[in-house]
N, C-alpha and C positions, 0 to 999 in steps of 0.2 A: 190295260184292263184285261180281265180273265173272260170266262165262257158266259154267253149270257143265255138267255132259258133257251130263244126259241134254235140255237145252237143245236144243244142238247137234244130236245125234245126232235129236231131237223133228223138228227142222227141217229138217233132211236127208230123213230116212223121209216128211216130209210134202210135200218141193218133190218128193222121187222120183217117190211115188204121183200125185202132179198129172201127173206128165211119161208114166208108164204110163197113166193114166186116158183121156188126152188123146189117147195113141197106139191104146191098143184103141181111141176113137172113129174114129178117122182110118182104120182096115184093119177097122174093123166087128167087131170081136172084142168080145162081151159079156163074155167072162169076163176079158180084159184090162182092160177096163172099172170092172169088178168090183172086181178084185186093185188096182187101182188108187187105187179111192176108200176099201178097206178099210185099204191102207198111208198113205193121206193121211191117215184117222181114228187110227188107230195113232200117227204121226208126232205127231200134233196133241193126241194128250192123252198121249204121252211130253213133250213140249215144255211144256206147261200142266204136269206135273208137275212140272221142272223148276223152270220159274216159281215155282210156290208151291214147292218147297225150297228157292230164291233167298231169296224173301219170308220165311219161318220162319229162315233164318242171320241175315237182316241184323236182323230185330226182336231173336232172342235177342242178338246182339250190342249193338244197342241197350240192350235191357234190363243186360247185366250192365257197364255203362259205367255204366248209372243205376246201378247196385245200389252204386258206389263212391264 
C-alpha cells in the first residue's frame, strides 16, 4: 500500500515546526521557539500514526490472502 493522508500531513506539520523552531531561534523569539518544537512533536507522532495504520492495512491484507 502507498502513503496514506495522515502520513503526509504528519510530515508536513513536522518539516513546518522545524522551520518555525529554527526561525524563533534566529529573531530570539522563545515562544516561536516553543510553538515550533510543539508542531514538529504534533507532526511527528501524526506521521508515526500514519505509519502504524500503514503497517495494520498491509498485515490485515496479508492475512485475508492467507485466510484463502
Amino acid at each position: 500500500m502507498g502513503i496514506n493522508k495522515d502520513q503526509v500531513e504528519g510530515r508536513a506539520k513536522e518539516a513546518a515546526g522545524k522551520i518555525q523552531e529554527a526561525a524563533g531561534k534566529a529573531v530570539g523569539s522563545t515562544t516561536q521557539q516553543v510553538k515550533g518544537a510543539v508542531n514538529k512533536t504534533v507532526g511527528a507522532a501524526q506521521a508515526k500514526y500514519g505509519d502504524v495504520k500503514n503497517d495494520m492495512d498491509k498485515n490485515s491484507k496479508q492475512n485475508s490472502k492467507q485466510d484463502r
